[in-house]
N, CA, C and O atoms as a DFTB+ gen file, in Angstrom:
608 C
 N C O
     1  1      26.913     -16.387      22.281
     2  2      26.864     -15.115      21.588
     3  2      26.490     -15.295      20.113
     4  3      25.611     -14.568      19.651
     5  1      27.132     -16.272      19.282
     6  2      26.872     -16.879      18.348
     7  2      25.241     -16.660      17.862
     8  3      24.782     -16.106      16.863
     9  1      24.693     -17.223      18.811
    10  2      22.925     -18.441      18.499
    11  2      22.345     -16.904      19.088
    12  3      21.127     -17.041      19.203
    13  1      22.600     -16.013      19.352
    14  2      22.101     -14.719      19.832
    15  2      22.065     -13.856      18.620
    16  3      21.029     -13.227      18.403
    17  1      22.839     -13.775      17.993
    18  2      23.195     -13.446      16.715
    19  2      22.827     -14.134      15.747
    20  3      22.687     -13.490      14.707
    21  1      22.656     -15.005      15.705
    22  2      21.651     -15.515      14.636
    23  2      20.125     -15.586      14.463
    24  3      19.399     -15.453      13.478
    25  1      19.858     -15.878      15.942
    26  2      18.301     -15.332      16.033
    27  2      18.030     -13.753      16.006
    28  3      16.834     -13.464      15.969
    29  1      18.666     -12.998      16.015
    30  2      18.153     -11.372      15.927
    31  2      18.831     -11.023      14.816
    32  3      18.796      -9.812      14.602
    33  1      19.550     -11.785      13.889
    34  2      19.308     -11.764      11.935
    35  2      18.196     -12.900      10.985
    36  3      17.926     -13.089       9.799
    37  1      17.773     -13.488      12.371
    38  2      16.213     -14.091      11.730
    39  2      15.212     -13.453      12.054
    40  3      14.244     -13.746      11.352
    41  1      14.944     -12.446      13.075
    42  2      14.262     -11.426      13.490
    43  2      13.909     -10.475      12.617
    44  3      12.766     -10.162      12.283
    45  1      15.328      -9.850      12.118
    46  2      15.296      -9.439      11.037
    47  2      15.252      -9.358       9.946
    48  3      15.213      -8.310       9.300
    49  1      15.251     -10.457       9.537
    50  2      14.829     -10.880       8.172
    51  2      13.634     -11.133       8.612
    52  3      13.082     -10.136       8.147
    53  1      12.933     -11.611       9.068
    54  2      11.508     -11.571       9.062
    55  2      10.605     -10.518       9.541
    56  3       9.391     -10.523       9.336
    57  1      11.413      -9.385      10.352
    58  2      10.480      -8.119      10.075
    59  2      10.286      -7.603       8.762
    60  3       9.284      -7.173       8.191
    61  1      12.401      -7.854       8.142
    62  2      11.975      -6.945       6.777
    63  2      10.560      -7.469       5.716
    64  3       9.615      -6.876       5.195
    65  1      11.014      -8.811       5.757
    66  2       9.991      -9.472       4.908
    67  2       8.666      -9.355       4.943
    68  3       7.821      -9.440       4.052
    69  1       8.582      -9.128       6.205
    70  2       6.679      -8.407       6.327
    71  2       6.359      -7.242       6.145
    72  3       5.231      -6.806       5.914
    73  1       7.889      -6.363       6.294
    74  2       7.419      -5.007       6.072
    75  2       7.062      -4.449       4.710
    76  3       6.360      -3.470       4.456
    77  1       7.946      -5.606       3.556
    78  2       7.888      -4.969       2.216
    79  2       6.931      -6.253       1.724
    80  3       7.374      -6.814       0.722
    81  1       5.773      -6.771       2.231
    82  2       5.091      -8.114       1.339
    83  2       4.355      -7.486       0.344
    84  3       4.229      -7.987      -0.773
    85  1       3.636      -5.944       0.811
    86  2       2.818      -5.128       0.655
    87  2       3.364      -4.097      -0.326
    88  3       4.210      -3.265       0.000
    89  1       2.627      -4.234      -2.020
    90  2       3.512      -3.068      -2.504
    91  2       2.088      -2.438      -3.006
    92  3       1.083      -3.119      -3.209
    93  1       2.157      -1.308      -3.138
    94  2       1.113      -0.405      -3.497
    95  2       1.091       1.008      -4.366
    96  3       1.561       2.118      -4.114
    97  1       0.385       0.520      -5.438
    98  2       0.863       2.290      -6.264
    99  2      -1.091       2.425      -7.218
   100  3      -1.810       1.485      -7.557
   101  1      -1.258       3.391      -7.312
   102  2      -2.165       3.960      -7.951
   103  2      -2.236       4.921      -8.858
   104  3      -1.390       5.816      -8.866
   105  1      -3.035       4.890      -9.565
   106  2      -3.116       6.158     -10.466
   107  2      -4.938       6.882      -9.906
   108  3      -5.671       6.408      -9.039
   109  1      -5.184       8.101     -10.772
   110  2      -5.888       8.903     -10.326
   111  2      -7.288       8.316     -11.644
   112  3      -7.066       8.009     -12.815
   113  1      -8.294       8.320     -11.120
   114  2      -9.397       7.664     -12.489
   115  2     -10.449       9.393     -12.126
   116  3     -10.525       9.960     -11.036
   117  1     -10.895       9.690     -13.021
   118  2     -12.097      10.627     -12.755
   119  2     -13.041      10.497     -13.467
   120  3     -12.738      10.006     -14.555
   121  1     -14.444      10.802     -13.291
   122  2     -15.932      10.701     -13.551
   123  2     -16.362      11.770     -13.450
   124  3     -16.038      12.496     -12.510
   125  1     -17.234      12.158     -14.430
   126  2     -18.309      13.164     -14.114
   127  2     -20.020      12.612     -14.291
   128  3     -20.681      11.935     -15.078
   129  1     -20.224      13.399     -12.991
   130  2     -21.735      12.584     -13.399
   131  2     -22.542      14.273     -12.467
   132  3     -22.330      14.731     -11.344
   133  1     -23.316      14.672     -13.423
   134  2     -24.198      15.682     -13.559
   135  2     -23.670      16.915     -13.351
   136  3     -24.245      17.875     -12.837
   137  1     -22.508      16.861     -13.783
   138  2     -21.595      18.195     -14.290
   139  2     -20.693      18.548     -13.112
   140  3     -20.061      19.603     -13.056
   141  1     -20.674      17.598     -12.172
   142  2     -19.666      17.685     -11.051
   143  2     -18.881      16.005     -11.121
   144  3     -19.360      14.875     -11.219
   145  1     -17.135      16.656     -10.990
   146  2     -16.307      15.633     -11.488
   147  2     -15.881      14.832      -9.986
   148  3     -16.205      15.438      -8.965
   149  1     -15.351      13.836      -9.866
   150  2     -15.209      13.548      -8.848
   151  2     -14.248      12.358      -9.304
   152  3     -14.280      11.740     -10.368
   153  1     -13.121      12.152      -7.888
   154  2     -11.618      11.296      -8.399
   155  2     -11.220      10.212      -7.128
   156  3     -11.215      10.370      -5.907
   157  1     -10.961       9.292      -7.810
   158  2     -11.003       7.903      -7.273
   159  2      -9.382       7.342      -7.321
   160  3      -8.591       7.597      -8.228
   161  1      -9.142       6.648      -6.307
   162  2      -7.826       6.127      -6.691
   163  2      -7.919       4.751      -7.696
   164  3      -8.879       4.126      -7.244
   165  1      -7.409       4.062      -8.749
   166  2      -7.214       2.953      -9.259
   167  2      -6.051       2.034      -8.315
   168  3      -5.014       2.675      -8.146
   169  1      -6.049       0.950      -7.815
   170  2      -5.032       0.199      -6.763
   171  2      -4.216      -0.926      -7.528
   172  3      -4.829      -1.884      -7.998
   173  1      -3.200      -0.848      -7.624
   174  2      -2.811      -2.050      -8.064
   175  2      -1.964      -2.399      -6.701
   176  3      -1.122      -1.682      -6.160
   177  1      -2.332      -3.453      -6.372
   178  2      -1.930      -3.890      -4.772
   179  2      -0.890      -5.246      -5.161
   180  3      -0.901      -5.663      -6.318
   181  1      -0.329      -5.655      -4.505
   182  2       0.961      -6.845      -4.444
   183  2       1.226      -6.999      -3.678
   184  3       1.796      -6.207      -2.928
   185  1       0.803      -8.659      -3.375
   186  2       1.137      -9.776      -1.787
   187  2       2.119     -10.101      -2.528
   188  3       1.868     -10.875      -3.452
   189  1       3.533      -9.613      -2.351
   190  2       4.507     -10.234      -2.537
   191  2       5.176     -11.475      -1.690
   192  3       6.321     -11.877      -1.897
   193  1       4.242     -12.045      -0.659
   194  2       4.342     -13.307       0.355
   195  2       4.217     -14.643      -0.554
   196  3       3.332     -15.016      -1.324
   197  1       5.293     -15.141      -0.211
   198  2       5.060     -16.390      -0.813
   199  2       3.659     -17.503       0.085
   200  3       3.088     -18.437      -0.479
   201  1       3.461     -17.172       1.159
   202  2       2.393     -17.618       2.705
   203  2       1.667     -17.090       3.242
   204  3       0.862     -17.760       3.888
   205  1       1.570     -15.691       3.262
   206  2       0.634     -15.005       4.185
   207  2      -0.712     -14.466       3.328
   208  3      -0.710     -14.187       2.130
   209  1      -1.492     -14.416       3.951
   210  2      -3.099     -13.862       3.151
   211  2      -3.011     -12.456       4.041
   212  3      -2.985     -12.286       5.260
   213  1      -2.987     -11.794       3.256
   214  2      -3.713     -10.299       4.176
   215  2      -5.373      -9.892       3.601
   216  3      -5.809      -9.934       2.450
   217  1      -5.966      -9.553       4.700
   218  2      -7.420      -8.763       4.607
   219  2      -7.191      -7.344       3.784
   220  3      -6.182      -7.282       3.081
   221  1      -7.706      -6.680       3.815
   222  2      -7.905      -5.342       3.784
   223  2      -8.601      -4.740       4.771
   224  3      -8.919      -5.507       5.681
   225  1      -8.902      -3.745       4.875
   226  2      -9.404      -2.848       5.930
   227  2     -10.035      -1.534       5.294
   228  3     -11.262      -1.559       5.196
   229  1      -9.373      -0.373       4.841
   230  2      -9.320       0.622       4.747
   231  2      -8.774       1.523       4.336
   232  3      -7.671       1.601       4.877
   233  1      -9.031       2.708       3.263
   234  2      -8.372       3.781       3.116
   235  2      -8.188       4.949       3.887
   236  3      -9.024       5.051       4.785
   237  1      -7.522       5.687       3.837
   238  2      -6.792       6.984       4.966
   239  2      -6.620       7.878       3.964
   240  3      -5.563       7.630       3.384
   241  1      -7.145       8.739       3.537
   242  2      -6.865       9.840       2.755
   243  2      -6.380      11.067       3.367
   244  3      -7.086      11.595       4.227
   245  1      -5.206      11.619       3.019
   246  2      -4.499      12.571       4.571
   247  2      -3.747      13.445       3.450
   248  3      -3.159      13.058       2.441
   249  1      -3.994      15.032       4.053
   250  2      -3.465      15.877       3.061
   251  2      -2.896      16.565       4.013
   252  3      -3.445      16.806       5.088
   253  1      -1.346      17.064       3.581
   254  2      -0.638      17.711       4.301
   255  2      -0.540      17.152       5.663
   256  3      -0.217      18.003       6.491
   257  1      -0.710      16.070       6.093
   258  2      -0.420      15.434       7.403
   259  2      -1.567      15.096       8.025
   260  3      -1.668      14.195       8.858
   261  1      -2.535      15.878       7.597
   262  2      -3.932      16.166       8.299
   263  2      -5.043      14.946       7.852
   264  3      -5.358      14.661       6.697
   265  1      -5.587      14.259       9.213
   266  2      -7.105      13.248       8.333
   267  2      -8.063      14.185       7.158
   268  3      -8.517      15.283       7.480
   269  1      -8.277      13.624       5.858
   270  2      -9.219      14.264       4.700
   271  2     -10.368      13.115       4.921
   272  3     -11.525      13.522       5.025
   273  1     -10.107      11.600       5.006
   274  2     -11.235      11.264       5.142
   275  2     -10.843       9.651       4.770
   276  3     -10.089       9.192       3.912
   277  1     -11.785       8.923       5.912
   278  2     -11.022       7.380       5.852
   279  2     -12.308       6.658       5.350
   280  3     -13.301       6.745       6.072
   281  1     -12.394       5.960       4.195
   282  2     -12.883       4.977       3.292
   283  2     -12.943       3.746       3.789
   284  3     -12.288       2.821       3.310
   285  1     -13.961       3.586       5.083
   286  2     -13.862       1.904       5.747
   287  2     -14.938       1.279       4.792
   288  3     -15.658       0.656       5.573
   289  1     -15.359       1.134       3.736
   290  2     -16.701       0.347       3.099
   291  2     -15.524      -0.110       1.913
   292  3     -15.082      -1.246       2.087
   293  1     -15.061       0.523       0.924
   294  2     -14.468       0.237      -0.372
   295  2     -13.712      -1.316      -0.293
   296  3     -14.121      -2.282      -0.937
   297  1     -12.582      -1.347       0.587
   298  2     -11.532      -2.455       0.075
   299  2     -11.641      -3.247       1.503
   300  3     -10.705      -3.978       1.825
   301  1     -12.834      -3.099       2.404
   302  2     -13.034      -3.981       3.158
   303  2     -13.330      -5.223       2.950
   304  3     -14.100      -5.653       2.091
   305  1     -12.543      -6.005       3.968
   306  2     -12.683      -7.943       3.637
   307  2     -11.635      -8.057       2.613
   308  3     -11.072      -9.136       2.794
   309  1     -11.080      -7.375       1.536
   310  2     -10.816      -7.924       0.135
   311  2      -9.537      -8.540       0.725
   312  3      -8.773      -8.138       1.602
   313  1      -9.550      -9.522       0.047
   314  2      -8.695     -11.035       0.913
   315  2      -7.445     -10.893      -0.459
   316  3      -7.770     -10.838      -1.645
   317  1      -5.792     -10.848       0.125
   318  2      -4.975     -10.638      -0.820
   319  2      -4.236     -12.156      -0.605
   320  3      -3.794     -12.553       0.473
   321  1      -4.214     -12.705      -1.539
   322  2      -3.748     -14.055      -1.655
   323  2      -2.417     -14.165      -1.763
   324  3      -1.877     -13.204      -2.312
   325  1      -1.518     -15.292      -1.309
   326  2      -0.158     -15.008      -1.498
   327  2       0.561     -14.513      -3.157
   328  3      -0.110     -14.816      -4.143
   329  1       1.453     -14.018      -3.299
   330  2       1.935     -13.999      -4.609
   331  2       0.603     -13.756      -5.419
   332  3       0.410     -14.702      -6.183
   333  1      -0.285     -12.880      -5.490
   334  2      -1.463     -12.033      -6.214
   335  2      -0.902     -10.692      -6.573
   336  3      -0.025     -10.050      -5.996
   337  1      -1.540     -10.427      -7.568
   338  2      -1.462      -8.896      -8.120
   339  2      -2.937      -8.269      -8.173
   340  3      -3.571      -8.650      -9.158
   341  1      -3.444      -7.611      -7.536
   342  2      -4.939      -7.001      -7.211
   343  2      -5.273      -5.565      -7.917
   344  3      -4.741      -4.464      -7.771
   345  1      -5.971      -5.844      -8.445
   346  2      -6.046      -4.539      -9.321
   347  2      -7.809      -4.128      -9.597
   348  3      -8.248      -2.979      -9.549
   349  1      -8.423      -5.054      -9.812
   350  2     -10.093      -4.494      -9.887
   351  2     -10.921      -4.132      -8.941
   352  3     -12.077      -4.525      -9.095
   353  1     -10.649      -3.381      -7.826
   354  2     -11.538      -2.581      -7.280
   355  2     -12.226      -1.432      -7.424
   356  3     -11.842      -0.504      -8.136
   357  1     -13.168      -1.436      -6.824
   358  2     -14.407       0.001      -7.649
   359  2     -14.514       0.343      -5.725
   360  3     -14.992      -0.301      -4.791
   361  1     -13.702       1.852      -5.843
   362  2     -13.096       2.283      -4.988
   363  2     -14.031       3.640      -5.127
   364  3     -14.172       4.215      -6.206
   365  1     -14.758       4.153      -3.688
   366  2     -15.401       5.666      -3.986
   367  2     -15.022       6.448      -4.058
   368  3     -13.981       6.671      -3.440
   369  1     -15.467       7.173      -4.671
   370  2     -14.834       8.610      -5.019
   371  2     -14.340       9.472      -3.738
   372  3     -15.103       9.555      -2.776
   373  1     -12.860      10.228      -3.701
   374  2     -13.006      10.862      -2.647
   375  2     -13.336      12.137      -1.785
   376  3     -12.546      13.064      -1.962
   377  1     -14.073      12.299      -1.133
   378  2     -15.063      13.033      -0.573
   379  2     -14.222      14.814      -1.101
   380  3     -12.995      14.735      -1.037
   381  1     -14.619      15.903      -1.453
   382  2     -14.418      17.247      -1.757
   383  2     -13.181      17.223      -2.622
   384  3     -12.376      18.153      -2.571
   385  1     -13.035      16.331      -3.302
   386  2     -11.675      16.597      -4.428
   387  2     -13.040      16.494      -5.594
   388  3     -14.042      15.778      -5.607
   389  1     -12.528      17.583      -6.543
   390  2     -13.038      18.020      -7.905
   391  2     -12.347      18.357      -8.736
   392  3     -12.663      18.474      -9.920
   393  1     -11.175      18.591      -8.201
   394  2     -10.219      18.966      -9.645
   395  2      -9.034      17.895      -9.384
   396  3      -9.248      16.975      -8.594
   397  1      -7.750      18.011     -10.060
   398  2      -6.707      16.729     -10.291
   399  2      -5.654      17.541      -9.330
   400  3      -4.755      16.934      -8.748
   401  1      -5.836      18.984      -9.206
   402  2      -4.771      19.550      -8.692
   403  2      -4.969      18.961      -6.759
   404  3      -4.047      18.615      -6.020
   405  1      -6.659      19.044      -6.369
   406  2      -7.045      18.989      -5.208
   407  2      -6.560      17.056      -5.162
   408  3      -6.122      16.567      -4.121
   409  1      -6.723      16.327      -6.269
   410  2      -6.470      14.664      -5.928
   411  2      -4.954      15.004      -6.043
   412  3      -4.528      14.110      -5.311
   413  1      -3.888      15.651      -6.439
   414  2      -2.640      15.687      -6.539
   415  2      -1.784      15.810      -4.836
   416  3      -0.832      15.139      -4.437
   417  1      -2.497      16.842      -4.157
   418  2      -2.389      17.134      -2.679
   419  2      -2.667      16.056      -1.413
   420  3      -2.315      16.113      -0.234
   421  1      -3.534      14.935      -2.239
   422  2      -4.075      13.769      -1.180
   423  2      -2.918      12.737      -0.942
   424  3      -2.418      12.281      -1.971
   425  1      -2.478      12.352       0.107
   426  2      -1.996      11.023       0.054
   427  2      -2.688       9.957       0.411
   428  3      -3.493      10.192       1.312
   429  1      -2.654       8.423      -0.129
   430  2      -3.523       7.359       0.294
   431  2      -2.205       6.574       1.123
   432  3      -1.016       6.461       0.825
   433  1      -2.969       6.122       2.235
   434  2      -2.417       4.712       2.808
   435  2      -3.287       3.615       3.084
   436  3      -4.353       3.982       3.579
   437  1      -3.186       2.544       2.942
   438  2      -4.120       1.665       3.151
   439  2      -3.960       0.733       4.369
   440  3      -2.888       0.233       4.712
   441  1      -4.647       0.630       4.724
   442  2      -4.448      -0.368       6.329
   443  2      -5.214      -1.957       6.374
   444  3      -6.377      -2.220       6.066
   445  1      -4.169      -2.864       6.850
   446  2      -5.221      -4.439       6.897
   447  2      -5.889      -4.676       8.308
   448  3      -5.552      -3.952       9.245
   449  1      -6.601      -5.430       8.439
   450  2      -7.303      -5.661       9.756
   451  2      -6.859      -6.310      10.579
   452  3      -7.542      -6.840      11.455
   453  1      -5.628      -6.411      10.478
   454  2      -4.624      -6.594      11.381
   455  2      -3.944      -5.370      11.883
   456  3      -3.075      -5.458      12.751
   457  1      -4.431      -3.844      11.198
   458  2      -4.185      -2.954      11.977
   459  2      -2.726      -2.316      11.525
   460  3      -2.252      -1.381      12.170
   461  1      -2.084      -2.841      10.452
   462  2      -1.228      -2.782      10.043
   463  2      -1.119      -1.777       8.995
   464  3      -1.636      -2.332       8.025
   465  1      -0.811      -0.825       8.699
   466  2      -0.176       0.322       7.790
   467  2       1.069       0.669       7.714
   468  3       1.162       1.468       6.783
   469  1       2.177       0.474       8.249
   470  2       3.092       0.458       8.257
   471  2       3.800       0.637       6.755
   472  3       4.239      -0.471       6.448
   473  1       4.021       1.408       5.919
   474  2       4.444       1.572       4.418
   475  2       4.037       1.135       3.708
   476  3       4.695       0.789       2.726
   477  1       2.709       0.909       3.819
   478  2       1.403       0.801       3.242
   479  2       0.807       2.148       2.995
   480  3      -0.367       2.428       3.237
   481  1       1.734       2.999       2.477
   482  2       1.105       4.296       1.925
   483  2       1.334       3.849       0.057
   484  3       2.267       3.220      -0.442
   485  1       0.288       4.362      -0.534
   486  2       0.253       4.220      -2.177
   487  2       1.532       4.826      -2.970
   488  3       1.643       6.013      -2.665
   489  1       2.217       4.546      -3.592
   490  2       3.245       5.231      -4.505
   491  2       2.504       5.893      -5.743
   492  3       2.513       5.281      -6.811
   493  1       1.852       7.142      -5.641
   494  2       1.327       6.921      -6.958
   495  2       1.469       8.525      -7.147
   496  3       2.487       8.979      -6.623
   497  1       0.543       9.568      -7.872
   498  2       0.480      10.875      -8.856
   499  2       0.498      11.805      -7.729
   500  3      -0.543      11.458      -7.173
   501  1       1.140      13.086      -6.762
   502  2       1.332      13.782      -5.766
   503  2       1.442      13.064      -4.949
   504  3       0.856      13.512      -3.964
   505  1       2.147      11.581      -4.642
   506  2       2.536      10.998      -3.538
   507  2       3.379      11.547      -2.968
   508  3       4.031      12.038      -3.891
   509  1       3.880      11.842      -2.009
   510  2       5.125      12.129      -1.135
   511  2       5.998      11.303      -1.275
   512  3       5.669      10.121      -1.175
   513  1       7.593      11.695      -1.589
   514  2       8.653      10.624      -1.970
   515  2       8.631       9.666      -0.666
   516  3       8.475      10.014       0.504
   517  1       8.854       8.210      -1.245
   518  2       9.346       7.533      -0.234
   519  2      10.622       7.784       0.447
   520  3      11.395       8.390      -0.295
   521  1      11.210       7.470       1.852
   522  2      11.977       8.151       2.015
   523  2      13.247       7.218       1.612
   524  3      12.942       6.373       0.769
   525  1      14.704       7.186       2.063
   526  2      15.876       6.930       1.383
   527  2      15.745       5.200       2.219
   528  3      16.123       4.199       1.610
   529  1      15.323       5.143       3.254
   530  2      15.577       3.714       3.884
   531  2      14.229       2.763       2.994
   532  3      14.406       1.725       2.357
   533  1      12.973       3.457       3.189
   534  2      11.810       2.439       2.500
   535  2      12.124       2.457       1.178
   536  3      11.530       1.525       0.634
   537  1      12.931       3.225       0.224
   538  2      13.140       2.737      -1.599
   539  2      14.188       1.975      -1.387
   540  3      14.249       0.992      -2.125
   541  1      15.380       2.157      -0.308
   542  2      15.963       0.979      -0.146
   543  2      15.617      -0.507      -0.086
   544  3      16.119      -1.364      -0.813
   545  1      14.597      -0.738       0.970
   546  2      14.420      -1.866       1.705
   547  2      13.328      -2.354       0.076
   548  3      13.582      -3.430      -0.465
   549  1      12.325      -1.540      -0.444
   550  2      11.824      -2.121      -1.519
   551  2      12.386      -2.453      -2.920
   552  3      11.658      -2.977      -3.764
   553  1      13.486      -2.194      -3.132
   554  2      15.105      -2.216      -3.801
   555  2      15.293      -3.735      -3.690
   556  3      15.163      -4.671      -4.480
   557  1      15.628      -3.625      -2.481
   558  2      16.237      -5.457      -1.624
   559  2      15.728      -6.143      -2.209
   560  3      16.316      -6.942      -2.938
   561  1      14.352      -6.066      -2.089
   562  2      13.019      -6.508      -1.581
   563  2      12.801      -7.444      -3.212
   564  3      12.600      -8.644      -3.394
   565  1      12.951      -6.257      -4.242
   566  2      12.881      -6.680      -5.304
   567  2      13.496      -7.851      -6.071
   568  3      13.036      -8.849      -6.624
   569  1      15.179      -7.146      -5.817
   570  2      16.266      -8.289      -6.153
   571  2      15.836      -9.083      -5.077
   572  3      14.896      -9.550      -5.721
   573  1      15.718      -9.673      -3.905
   574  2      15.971     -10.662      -3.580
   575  2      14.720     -11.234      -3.900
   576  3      14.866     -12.230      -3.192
   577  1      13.485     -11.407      -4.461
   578  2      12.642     -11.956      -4.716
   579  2      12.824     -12.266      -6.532
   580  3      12.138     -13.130      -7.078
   581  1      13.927     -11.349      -7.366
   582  2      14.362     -12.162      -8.520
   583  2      15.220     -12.709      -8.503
   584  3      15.869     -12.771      -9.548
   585  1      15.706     -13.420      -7.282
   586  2      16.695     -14.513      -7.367
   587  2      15.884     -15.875      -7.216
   588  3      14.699     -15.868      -6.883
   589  1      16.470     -16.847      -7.436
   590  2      15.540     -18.367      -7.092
   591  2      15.742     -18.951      -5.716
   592  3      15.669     -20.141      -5.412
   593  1      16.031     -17.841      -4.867
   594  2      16.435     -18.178      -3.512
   595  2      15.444     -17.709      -2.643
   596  3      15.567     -16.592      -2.140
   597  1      14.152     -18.656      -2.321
   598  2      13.240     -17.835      -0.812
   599  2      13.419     -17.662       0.090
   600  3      13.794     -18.483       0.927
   601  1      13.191     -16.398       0.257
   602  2      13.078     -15.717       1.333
   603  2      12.208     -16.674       2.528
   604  3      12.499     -16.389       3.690
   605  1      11.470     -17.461       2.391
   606  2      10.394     -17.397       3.207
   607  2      10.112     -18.813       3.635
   608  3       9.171     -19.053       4.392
């Protein structure tokens, strides 16, 4: 019963740990070019893995629950290295937002090619609150990665 219990709190520690490797927040950038404005997310992305490489894949732009429009060209391939902080991507503009109020209504999630999105939605300007268990688990997530004790 013991060794049963210890493997399904190594289970779990290693789901949590994959679930929060991935931290993601943005701000809103805008351009005008020939008198029509158009708004882009800025990414600051974080492989908080001390081992794993994730791909990228794709953006999901979803308003009110609903698909607005998925961005497979932008952050495709972009290879996130362990313990990296990613921040210079030139990300397209997204399709029928023109004002800040219409980019305020969008939510982004981003997905790796492993198919994975899983709270991989952006924290950023009209995001939807995270809910009470995912600010938890990224809470943990935090302190236990400022201790000198790995996780991994």
């Amino acid at each position: 019963m013991a060794a049963l219990f210890i493997v399904l709190l190594y289970v779990l520690i290693q789901w949590f740990l994959r679930a929060t490797d991935l931290l993601i927040t943005y701000n809103w950038r805008f351009d005008t070019e020939n008198g029509i404005t158009t708004f882009r997310p800025n990414f600051d992305i974080r492989n908080r893995s001390g081992s794993r490489i994730y791909r990228l894949a794709n953006i999901a732009y979803t308003q009110y629950g609903a698909v607005h429009w998925f961005d497979n060209v932008s952050l495709w391939g972009a290879v996130l290295e362990p313990e990296s902080i990613n921040n210079q991507y030139e990300v397209a503009p997204v399709r029928d937002i023109h004002t800040i109020q219409d980019a305020l209504r969008i939510e982004v999630t981003i997905r790796t090619q492993g198919g994975r999105s899983f709270w991989l939605r952006g924290q950023g300007p009209g995001q939807m609150g995270k809910g009470r268990i995912q600010r938890v688990a990224f809470w943990v997530r935090s302190k236990l990665d400022s201790t000198l004790i790995p996780m991994e």
